[in-house]
C-alpha positions as CSV (number, residue, x, y, z in Angstrom):
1,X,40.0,92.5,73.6
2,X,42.2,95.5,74.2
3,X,41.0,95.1,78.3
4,X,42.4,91.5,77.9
5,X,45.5,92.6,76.7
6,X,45.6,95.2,79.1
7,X,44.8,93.1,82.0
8,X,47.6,90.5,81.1
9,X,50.0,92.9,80.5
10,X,49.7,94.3,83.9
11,X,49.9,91.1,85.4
12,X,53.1,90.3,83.8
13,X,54.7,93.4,85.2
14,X,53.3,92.5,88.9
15,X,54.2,89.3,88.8
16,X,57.6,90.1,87.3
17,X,58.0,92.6,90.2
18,X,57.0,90.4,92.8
19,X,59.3,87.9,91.7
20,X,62.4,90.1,91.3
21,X,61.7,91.2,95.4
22,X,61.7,87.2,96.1
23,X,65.4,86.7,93.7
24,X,67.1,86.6,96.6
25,X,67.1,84.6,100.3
26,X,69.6,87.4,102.0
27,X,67.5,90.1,104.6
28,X,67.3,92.8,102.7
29,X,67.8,95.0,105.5
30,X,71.6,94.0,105.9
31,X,72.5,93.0,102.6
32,X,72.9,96.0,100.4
33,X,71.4,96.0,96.3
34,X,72.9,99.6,95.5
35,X,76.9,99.2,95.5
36,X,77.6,103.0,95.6
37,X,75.5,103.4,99.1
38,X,77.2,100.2,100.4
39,X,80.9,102.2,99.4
40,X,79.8,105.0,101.1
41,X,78.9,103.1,104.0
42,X,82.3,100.8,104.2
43,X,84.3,104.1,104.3
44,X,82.3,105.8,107.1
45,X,82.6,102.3,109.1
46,X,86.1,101.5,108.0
47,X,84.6,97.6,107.1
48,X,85.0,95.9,103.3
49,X,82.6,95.6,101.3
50,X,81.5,91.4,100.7
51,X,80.0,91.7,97.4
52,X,78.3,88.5,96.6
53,X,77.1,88.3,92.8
54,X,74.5,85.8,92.2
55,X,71.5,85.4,89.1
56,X,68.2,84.2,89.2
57,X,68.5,80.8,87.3
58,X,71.5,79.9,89.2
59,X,71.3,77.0,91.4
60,X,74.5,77.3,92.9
61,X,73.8,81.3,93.8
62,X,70.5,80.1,95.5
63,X,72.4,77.5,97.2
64,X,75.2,79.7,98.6
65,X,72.5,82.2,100.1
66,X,70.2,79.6,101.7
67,X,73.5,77.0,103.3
68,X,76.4,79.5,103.4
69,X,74.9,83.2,104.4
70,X,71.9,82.2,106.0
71,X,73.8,80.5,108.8
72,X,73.2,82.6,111.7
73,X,76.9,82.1,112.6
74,X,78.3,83.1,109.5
75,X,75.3,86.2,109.5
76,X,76.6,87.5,112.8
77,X,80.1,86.9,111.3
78,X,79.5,89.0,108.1
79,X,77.2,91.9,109.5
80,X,80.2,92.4,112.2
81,X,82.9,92.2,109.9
82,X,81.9,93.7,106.7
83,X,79.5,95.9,104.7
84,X,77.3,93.0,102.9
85,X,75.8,93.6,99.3
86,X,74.0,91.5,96.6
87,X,74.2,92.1,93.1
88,X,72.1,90.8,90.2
89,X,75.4,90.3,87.8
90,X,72.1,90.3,84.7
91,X,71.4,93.8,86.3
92,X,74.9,94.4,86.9
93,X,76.8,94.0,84.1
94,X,79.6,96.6,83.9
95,X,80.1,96.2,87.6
96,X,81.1,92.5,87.2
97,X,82.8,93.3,84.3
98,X,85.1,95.5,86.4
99,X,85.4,93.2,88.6
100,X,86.6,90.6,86.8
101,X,83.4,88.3,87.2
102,X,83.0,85.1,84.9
103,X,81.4,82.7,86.5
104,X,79.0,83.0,89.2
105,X,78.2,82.2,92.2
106,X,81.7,85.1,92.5
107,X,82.5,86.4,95.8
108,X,84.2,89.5,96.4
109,X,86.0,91.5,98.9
110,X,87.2,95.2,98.4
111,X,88.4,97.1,100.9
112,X,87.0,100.9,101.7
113,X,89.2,102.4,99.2
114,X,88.0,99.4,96.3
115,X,91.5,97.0,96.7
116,X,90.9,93.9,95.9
117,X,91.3,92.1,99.2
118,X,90.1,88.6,98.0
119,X,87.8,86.8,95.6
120,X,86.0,83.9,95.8
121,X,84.5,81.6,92.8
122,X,81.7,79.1,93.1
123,X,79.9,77.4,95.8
124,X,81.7,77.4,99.2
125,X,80.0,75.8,102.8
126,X,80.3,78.3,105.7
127,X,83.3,77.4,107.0
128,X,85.5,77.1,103.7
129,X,83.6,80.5,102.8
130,X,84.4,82.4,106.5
131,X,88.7,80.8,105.3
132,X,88.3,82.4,102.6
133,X,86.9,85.7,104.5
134,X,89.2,85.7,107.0
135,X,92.3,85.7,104.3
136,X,90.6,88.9,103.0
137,X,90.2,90.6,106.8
138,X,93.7,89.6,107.1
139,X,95.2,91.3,103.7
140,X,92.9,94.2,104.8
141,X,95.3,94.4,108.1
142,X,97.8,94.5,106.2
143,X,97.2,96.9,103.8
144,X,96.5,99.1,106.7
145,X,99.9,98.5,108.7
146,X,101.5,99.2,105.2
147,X,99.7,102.4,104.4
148,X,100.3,103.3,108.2
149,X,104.3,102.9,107.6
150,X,103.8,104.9,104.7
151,X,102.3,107.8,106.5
152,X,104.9,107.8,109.0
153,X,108.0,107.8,107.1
């Protein structure tokens, strides 16, 4: 009995693993999970950070993921213009709190130094999602230019 319980109790926690690595549709490989190392990587590069936040039992996260950012356009768009990550906002709790997040799918864009350079709420297709983007890039150059002026007065 105690080999039964055993056995299914380790199943669970493979299965539960396996399915957590499978939460998401977004390459891994561009689309940062640890927001600190993603920070660290937007100051070095200069780029905002496009944090998208997203849960497993949401339809409308899943659906952002597999229309919006797995368009290879809008993919070639992000990985040149920003520093991508994904967050779990049931792993991620005080992070979206900080961030103001209420409702998900919630898209947003900080710059390197964490400004707020846009937000984004729900399900958006690629091209009212790369408007929305672009508005964020743009505030970005502007916050530059300003902190530029600042520098040389």
């Amino acid at each position: 009995m105690r080999l039964i319980i055993t056995t299914i109790v380790t199943t669970v926690l493979v299965l539960s693993t396996t399915l957590k690595a499978d939460d998401t549709t977004l390459d891994k490989k561009v689309w940062h999970q640890e927001l600190q190392k993603a920070h660290v990587l937007a100051k070095s590069e200069s780029k905002p950070m496009l944090i998208v936040f997203g849960a497993t039992w949401c339809k409308f996260c899943k659906k952002l993921e597999k229309e919006t950012f797995s368009d290879p356009q809008m993919q070639a768009y992000v990985q040149a213009n920003f520093i991508p990550v994904h967050l779990d906002l049931d792993e991620q709790k005080s992070i979206g709190k900080i961030l103001e997040v209420k409702s998900l799918p919630c898209t947003v864009v900080l710059s390197p130094n964490a400004d707020l350079l846009g937000k984004v709420v729900g399900y958006k297709d690629t091209s009212a999602m790369k408007i929305q983007l672009d508005k964020a890039l743009q505030t970005q150059s502007v916050l530059k230019q300003a902190s530029k002026d600042k520098v040389v007065k």
